[in-house]
C-alpha positions as CSV (number, residue, x, y, z in Angstrom):
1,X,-19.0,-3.0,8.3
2,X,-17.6,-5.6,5.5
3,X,-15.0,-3.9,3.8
4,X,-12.1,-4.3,1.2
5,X,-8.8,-2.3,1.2
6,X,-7.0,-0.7,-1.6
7,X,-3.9,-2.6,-1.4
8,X,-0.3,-1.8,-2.9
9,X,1.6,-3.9,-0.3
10,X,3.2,-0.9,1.5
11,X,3.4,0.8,4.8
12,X,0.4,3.5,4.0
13,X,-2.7,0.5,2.9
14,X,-1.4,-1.3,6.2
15,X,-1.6,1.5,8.6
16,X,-4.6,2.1,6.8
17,X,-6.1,-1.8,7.4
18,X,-4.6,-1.4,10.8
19,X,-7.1,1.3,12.0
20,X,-9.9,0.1,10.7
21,X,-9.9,-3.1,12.2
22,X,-9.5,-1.5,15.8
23,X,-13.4,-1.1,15.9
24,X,-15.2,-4.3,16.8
25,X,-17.5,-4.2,14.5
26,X,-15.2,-3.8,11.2
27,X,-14.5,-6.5,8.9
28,X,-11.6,-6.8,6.4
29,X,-13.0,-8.7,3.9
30,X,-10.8,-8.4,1.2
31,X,-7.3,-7.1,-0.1
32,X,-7.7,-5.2,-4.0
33,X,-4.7,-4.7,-5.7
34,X,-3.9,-3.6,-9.0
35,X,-1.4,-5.1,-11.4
36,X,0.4,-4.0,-14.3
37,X,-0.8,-5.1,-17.6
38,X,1.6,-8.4,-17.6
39,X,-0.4,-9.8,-14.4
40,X,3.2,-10.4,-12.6
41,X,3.6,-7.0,-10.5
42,X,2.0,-4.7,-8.7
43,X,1.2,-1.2,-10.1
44,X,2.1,1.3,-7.4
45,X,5.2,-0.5,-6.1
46,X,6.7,-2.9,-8.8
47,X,7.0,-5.8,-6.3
48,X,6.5,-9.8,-7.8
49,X,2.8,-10.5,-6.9
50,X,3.3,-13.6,-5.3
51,X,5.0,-11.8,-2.1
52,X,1.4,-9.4,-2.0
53,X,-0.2,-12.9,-1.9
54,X,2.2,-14.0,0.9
55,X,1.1,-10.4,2.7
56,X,-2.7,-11.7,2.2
57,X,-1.7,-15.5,3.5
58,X,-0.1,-14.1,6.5
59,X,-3.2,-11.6,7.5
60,X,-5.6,-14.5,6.4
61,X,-7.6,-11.8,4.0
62,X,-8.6,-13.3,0.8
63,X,-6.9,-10.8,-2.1
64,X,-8.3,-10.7,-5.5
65,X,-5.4,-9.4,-7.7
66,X,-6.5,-7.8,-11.1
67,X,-4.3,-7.0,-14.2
68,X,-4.6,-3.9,-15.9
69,X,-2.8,-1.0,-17.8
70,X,-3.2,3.1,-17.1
71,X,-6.2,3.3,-19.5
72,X,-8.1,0.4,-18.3
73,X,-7.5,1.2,-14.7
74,X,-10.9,2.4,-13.5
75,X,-13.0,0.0,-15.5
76,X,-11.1,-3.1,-14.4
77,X,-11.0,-1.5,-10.6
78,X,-15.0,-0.6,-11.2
79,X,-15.5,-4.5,-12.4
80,X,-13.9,-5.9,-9.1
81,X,-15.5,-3.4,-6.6
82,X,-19.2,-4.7,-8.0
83,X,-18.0,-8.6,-7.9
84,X,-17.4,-7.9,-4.3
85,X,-20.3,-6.1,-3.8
86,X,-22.1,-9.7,-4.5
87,X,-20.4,-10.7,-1.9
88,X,-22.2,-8.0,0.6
89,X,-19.0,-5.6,0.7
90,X,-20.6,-2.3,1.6
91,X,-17.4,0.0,1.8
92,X,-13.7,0.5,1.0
93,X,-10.6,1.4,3.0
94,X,-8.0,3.7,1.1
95,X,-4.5,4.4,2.5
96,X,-4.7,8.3,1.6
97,X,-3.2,11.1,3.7
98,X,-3.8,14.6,1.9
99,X,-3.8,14.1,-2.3
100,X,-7.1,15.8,-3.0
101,X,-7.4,14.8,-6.5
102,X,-6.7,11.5,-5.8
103,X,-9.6,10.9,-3.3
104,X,-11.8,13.2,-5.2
105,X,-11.4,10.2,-7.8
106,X,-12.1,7.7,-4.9
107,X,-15.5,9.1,-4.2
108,X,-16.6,9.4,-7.2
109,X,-15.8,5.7,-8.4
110,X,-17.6,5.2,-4.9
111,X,-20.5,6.9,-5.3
112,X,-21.0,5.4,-8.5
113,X,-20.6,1.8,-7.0
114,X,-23.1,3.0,-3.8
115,X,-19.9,2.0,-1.9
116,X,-18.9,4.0,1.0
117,X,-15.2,5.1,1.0
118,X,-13.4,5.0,4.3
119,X,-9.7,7.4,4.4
120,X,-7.9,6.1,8.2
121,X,-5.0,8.4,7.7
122,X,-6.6,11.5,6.1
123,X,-5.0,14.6,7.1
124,X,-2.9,13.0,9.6
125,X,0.4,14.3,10.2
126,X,2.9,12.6,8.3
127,X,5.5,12.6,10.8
128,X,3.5,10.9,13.3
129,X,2.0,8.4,10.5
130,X,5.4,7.1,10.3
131,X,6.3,7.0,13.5
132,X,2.9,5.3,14.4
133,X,4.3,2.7,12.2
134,X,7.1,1.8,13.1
135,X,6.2,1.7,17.0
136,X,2.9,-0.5,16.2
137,X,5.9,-3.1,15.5
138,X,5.4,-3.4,11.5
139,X,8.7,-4.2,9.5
140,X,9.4,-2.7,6.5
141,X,11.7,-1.6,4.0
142,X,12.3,0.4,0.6
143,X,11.4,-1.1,-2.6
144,X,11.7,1.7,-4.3
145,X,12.7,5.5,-4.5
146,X,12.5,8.7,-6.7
147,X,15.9,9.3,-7.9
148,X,15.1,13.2,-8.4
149,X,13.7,13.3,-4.8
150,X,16.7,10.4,-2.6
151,X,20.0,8.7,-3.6
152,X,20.7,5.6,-4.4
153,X,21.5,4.7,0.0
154,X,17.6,4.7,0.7
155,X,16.9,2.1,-1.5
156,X,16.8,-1.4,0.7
157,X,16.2,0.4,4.4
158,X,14.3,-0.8,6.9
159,X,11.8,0.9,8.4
160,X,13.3,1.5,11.8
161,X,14.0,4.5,13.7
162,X,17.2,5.4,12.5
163,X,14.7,5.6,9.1
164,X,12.2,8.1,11.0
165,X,15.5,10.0,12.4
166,X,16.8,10.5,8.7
167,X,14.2,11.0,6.5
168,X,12.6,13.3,8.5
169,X,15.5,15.4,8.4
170,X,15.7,15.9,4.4
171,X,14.1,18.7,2.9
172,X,11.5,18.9,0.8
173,X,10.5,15.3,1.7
174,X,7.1,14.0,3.0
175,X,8.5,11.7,5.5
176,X,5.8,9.4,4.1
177,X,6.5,9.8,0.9
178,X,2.8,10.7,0.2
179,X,4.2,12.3,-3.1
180,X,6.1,8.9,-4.4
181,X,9.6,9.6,-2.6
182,X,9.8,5.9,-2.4
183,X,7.6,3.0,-2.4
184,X,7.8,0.0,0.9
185,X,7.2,-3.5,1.5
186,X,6.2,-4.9,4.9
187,X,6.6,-8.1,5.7
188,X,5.7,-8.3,9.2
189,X,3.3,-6.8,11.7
190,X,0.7,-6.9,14.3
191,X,-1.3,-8.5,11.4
192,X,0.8,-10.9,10.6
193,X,0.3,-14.5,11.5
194,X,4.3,-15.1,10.5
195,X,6.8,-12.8,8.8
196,X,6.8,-13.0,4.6
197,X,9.7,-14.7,3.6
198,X,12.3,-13.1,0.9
199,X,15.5,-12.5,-0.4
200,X,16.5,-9.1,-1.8
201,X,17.8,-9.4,-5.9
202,X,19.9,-6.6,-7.2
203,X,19.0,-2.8,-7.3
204,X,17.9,-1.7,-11.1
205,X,17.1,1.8,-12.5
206,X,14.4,2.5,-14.5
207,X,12.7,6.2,-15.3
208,X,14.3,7.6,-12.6
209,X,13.3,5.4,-10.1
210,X,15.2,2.5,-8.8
211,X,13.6,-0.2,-8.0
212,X,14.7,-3.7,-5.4
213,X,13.9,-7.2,-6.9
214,X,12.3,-9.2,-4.3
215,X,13.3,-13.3,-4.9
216,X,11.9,-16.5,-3.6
């Protein structure tokens, strides 16, 4: 099966990726990710989109990144779905774990492409996800958390164990922050033919998130 994945740069798409490509037969094909209107970052996680690029060098998956805003979302996602559908892409890999409206959208956008949507981590536990994770060896940190959910000290952590040991101890928090708690980065893996090189800039706030520059 050739397929492309739904792409944001975090831990949930590469987990995601991850699985899928344990069955012989599967083919990652391509990396999709969506950008804000100004072409620069990616939509779901603020980070530059040269460093999703690095990701895509590193994995040796061809990405195609496309620039859009909240209205145009589906029909620029719908445009690049057919274009790879030329290229004999038969199916899509998604990093959801239990939104329902959210794949109830990604089937429909599939069904009307005739492309079969593929979920890895659906209804998996979220605890476990993240402890998958980290013990499959992928490194990762924040890039950017919920101010009404964590302070301002998760913002920057690595994805490590003391990670799992903390945030699965705050309540009212999906230790995979399935409901936007924060947002991650990885930069090396399994996957990864060499680690993504950056440099962290300085912590901003901005409608109640706060978000971590990444720098050349």
């Amino acid at each position: 099966m050739k397929a492309f994945a739904s792409w944001s740069g975090g831990k949930d798409c590469m987990l995601a990726v991850y699985r899928y490509l344990q069955t012989i037969d599967h083919e990652m094909a391509y990396l999709v990710n969506m950008c804000d209107a100004d072409g620069e970052h990616s939509r779901s996680h603020g980070i530059n989109k040269s460093f999703i690029r690095s990701q895509a060098q590193a994995m040796n998956i061809p990405i195609v990144q496309q620039a859009t805003d909240f209205t145009g979302y589906e029909s620029c996602f719908k445009a690049v779905i057919a274009d790879l559908k030329k290229e004999g892409v038969t199916a899509g890999v998604f990093g959801d774990i239990y939104l329902v409206e959210h794949r109830k959208w990604i089937e429909r956008v599939c069904k009307e492409l005739d492309m079969d949507p593929i979920f890895p981590l659906w209804e998996n536990d979220t605890k476990a996800l993240l402890k998958e994770f980290i013990e499959e060896g992928f490194k990762a940190f924040t890039v950017a958390i919920n101010t009404h959910k964590l302070d301002k000290n998760w913002i920057g952590r690595e994805l490590d164990r003391s990670f799992f040991n903390d945030i699965t101890t705050v309540e009212d928090i999906d230790p995979c922050a399935e409901n936007g708690e924060y947002h991650t980065f990885v930069y090396d893996g399994p996957l990864f033919s060499n680690p993504v090189k950056y440099e962290k800039g300085q912590p901003y706030e901005k409608d109640h998130h706060i978000f971590i520059p990444l720098n050349e």
